[in-house]
KETOR-504460 format. One line per field, with one value per residue (C-alpha): chain; residue number from 0; residue in three letters; x, y, z. Coordinates in Angstrom, 1 decimal. Example, Ala and Ser with C-alpha at 12.3 -4.5 7.8 and 13.67 -1.06 7.14 Angstrom:
2
cadena (A A)
num (0 1)
residuo (ALA SER)
X (12.3 13.7)
Y (-4.5 -1.1)
Z (7.8 7.1)
This chain:
97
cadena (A A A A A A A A A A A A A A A A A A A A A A A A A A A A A A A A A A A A A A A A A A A A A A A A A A A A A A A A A A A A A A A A A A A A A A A A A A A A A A A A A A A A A A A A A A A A A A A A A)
num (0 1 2 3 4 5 6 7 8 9 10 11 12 13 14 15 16 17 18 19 20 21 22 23 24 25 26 27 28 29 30 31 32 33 34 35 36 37 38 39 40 41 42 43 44 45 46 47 48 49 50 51 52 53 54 55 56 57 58 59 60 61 62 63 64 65 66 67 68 69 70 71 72 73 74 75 76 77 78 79 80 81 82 83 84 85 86 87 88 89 90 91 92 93 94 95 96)
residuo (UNK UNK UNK UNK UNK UNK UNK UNK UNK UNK UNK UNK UNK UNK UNK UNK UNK UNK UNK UNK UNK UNK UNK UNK UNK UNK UNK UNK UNK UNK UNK UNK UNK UNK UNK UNK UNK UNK UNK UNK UNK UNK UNK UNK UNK UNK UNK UNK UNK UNK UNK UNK UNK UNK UNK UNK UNK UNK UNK UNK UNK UNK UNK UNK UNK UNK UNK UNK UNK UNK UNK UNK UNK UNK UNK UNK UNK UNK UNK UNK UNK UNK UNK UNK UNK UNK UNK UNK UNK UNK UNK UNK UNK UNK UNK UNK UNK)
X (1.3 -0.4 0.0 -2.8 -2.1 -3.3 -2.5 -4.0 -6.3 -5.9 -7.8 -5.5 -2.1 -0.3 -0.7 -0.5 3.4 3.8 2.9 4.3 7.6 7.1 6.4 9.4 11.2 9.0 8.7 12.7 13.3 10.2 8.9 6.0 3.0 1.7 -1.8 -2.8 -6.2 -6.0 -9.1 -7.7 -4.3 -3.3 -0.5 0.7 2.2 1.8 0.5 1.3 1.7 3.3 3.4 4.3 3.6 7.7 8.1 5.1 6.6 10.0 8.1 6.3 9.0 6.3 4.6 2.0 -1.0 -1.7 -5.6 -5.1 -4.7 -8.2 -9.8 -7.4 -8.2 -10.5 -10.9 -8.1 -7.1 -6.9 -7.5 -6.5 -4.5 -4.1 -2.4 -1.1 2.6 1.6 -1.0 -0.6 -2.8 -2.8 -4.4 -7.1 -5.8 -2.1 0.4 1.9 -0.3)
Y (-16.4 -16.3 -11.9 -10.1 -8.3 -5.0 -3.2 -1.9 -4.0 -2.8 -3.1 -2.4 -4.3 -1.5 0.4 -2.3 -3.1 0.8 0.7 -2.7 -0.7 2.4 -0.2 -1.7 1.6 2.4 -0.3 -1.5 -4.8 -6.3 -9.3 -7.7 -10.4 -10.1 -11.8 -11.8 -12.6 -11.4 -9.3 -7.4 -7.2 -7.2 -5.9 -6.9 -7.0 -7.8 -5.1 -1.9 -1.0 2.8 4.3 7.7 10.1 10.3 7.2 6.7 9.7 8.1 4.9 6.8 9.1 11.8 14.3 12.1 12.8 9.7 11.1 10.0 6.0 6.6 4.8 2.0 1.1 -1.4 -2.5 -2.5 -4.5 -3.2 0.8 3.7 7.1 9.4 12.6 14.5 13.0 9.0 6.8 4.0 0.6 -0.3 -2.7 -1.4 -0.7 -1.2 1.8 1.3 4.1)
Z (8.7 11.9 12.2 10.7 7.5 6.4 3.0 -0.2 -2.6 -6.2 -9.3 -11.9 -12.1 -13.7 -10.6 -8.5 -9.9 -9.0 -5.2 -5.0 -6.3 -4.1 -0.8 -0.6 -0.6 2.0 4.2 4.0 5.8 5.1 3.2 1.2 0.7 -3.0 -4.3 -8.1 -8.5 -12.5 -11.3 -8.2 -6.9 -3.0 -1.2 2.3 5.8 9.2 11.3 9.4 5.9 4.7 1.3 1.1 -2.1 -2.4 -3.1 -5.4 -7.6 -7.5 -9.0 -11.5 -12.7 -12.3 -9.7 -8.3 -5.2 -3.3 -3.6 -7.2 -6.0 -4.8 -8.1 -8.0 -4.6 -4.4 -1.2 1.7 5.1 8.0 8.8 6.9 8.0 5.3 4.3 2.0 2.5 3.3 3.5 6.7 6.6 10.6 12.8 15.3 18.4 17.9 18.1 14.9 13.3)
């Protein structure tokens, strides 16, 4: 794919299935771009990347802060925007964010 990519990188696939899950709701339209490495998991698209703490409790079936993905994240691509509600991977200098 010749766009950049930006999104989480996760080190538990348990998790990863989750936000893989709670992306797609997210992002609707898009063609999400999955990597298992058995040791970390990655999660992608071109550009910008949203997952929002509504659709991450839809997922889990369960109240859920997107502070607590904090210790599954292992890495990431791309920059970060975070709140309370969402979490945005982004390119540097684009609009998206």
């Amino acid at each position: 794919m010749s766009e950049m990519l930006v999104g989480p990188v996760l080190n538990d696939r348990a998790m990863f299935e989750t936000v893989l899950e709670a992306a797609e709701m997210d992002n609707p339209g898009m063609q999400l771009a999955t990597e298992d490495r058995e040791g970390y998991f990655r999660i992608l698209l071109p550009r910008r990347f949203r997952l929002t703490r509504q659709s991450m409790e839809e997922a889990l079936g369960k109240p859920f802060r997107l502070s607590e993905l904090e210790p599954y994240l292992s890495s990431f691509s791309g920059r970060m925007l975070n709140s309370e509600d969402e979490l945005i991977f982004y390119l540097e200098g684009g609009s998206e964010a």
